[in-house]
Each structure stands twice: as C-alpha cells, then as structure tokens.
C-alpha positions as CSV (number, residue, x, y, z in Angstrom):
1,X,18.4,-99.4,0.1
2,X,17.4,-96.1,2.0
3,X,18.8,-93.3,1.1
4,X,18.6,-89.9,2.1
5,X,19.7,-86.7,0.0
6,X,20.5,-84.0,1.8
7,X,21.7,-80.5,0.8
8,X,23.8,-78.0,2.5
9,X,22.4,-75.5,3.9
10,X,23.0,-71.2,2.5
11,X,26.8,-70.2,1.6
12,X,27.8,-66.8,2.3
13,X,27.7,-65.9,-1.5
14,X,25.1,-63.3,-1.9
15,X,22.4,-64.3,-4.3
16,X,22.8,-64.1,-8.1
17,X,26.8,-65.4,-7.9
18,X,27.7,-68.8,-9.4
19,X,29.6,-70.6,-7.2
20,X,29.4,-74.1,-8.7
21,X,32.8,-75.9,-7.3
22,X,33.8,-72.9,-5.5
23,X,35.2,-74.1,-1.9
24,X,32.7,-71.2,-0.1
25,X,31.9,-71.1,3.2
26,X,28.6,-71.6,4.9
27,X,25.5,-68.5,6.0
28,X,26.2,-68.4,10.2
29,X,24.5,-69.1,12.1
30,X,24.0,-72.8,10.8
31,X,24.2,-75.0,13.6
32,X,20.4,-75.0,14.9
33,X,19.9,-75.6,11.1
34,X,22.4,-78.4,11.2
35,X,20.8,-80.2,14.0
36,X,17.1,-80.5,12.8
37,X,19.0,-81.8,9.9
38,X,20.2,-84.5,11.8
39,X,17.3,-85.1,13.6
40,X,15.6,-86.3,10.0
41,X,18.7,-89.0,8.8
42,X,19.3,-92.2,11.1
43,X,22.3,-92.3,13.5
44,X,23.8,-95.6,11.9
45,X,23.7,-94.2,7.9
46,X,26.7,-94.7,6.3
47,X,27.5,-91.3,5.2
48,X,29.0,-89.7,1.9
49,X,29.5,-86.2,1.2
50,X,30.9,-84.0,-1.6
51,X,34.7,-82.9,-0.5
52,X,33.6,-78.6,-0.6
53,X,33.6,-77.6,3.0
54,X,29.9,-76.3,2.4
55,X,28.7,-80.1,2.7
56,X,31.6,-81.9,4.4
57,X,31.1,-79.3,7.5
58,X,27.4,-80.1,8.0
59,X,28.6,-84.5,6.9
60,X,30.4,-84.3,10.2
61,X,28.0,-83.1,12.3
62,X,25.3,-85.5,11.1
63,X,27.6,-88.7,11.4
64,X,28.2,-90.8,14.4
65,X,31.4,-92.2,12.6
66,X,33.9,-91.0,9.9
67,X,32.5,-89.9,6.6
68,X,33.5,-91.1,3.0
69,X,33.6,-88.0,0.4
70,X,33.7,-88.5,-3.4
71,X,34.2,-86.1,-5.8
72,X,31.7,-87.4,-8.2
73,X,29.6,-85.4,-5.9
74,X,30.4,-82.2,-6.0
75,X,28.3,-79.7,-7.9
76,X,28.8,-78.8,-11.2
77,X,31.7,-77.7,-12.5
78,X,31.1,-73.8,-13.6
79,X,34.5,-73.3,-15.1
80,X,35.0,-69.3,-16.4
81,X,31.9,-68.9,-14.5
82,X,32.8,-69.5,-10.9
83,X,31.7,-66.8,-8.7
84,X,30.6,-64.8,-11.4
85,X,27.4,-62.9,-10.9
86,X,24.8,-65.0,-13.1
87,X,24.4,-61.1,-14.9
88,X,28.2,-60.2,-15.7
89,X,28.1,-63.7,-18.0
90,X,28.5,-62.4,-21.7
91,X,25.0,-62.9,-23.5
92,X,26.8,-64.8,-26.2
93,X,28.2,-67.4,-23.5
94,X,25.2,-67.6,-21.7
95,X,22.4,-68.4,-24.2
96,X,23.7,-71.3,-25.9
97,X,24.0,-72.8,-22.1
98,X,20.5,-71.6,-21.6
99,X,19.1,-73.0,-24.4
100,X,20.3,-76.5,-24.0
101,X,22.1,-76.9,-19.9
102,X,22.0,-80.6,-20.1
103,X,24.2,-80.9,-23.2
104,X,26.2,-77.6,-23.7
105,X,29.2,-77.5,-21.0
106,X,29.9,-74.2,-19.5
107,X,33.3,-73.2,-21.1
108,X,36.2,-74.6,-19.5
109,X,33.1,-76.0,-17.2
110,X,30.8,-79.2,-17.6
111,X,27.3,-79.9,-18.8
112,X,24.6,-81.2,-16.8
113,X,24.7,-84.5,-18.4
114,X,28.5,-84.6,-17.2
115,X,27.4,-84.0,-13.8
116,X,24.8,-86.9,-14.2
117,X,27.4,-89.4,-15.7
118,X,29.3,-88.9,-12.4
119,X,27.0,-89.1,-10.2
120,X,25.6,-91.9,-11.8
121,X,28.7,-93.7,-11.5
122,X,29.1,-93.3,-7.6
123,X,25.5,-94.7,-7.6
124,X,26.2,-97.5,-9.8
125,X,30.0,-98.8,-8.1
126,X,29.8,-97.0,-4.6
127,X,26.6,-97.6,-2.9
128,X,27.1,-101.3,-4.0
129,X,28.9,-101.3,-1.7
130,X,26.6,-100.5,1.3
131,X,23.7,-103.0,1.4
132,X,23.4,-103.8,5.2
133,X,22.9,-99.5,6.4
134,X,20.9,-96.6,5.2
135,X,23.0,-93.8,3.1
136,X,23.3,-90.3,3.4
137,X,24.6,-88.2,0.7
138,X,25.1,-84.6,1.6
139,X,25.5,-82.9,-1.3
140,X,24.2,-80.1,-4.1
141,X,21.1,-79.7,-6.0
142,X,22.3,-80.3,-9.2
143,X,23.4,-83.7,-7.9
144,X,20.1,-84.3,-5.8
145,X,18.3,-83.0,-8.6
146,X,20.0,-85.8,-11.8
147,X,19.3,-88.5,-8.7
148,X,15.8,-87.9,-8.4
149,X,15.7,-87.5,-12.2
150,X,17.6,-91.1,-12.3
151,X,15.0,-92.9,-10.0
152,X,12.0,-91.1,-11.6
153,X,13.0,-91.3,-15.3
154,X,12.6,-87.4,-15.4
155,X,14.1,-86.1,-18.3
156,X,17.4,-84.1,-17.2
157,X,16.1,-81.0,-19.1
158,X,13.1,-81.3,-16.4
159,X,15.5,-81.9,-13.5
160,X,14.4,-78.1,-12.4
161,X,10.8,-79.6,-11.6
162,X,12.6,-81.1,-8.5
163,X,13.0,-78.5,-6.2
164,X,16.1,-78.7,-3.3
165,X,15.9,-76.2,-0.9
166,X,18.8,-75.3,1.4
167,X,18.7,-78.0,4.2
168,X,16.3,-80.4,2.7
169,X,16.2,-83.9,2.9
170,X,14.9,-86.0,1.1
171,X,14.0,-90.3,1.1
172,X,14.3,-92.2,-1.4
173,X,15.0,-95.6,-2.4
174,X,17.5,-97.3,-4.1
C-alpha cells in the first residue's frame, strides 16, 4: 500500500514551547506552503489526519473528498508540560524523561512507546481497511517518526535519526 506521511507545516508557538496535544494554530502565511504540499500526494488518497486543527486544516486542503481523523494520531501527549517552554521544565522532571523518552511518560503525559502503541494500532486495524487507494496521513513527527521506526525496525530510542521537517512528505510502503 502507498502511503504518504505528511506533517503540518510551523504553529504559531515560538520555538522552545512544548505544545505536544495543544489545539495551536498554524505560522500565516501557509497556504503557498499548503499547496506544494498537495502537489506531492495523489488526488484519489484516502486521507487521515490527526483531529488538532494544525493538521486537520492543511487535511482539507489536500483532499478531494471528506477526511477521516483518528486520535491515535495526534502527537504525544505532554501532560504538565503543554505549552511549557522546554527551559521552565523542573530539572528533576525533565532528566528522568531525558534519560529514557521511549519508556518514561511525561507526568500526567505519555511515553514515546505509548505514542507508538497507538499509532501502531491505527496501522494495524485502520489502514486494513484501505487496500484499493493510496493513504495520506497528515500528522506529527513523533507519529511519522515511530512509523518510519516501525517499517525500518529502528529502535524507538533512535526514532530522532528520522528527521520531519515542517511540510514534509514522505513515501513509503505499507
């Protein structure tokens, strides 16, 4: 199956904050952006999105039909550090989480392995689903990033090595 992984292009959160699952809103002007996005995804892709506005607003423009959004997309949870400059996080909160991301959940947040058990769960029962079409998934690098490490058998403390810029897309198969 083709898929292609897209993610959103810039929020408006100044650099530094962490805005995880935080409904923000996206870096105007975005349009020009949004449309050399959908120049790289074909016009009959079925088309999933996370639910935050930040990908759902850029979903729409790329689809030719309705999208289907699924919260086992959305980015990782952040909990007491949602839009929280990465700095004003206590030292003693922080370094555990530093020290091991993919297993230690962010208080009242989620590890990256939760986000990967989710997102490998919409792999495994949604896109199933759609066999005849291509897929796109607009989403966040943290879920682009435990998809490619899923398909490349990258561990998840490596899943850094797969850089997501704003607006890229990226093929794979499935």
């Amino acid at each position: 199956m083709e898929v292609y992984l897209v993610r959103h292009t810039e929020t408006v959160c100044e650099k530094g904050i962490c805005y995880g699952q935080s409904d923000v809103q996206l870096l105007e002007p975005y349009l020009e952006l949004f449309e050399t996005i959908k120049n790289q995804v074909p016009t009959d892709a079925v088309v999933y999105s996370s639910p935050l506005f930040r990908c759902t607003e850029l979903a729409h423009y790329v689809s030719s039909s309705s999208i289907r959004t699924d919260s086992r997309l959305m980015e990782m949870n952040f909990g007491d550090w949602e839009m929280k400059s990465w700095d004003a996080i206590a030292p003693d909160d922080f370094a555990p989480w530093m020290n091991d991301f993919v297993n230690v959940a962010v208080p009242n947040g989620e590890s990256f392995v939760d986000l990967y058990h989710r997102v490998d769960d919409f792999l495994e029962n949604e896109l199933q689903n759609t066999i005849s079409k291509p897929v796109v998934i607009v989403a966040h690098a943290g879920v682009i990033r435990s998809i490619l490490c899923k398909i490349s058998n990258l561990p998840l403390k490596d899943a850094f090595q797969n850089q997501v810029n704003f607006g890229a897309v990226i093929k794979i198969e499935l």
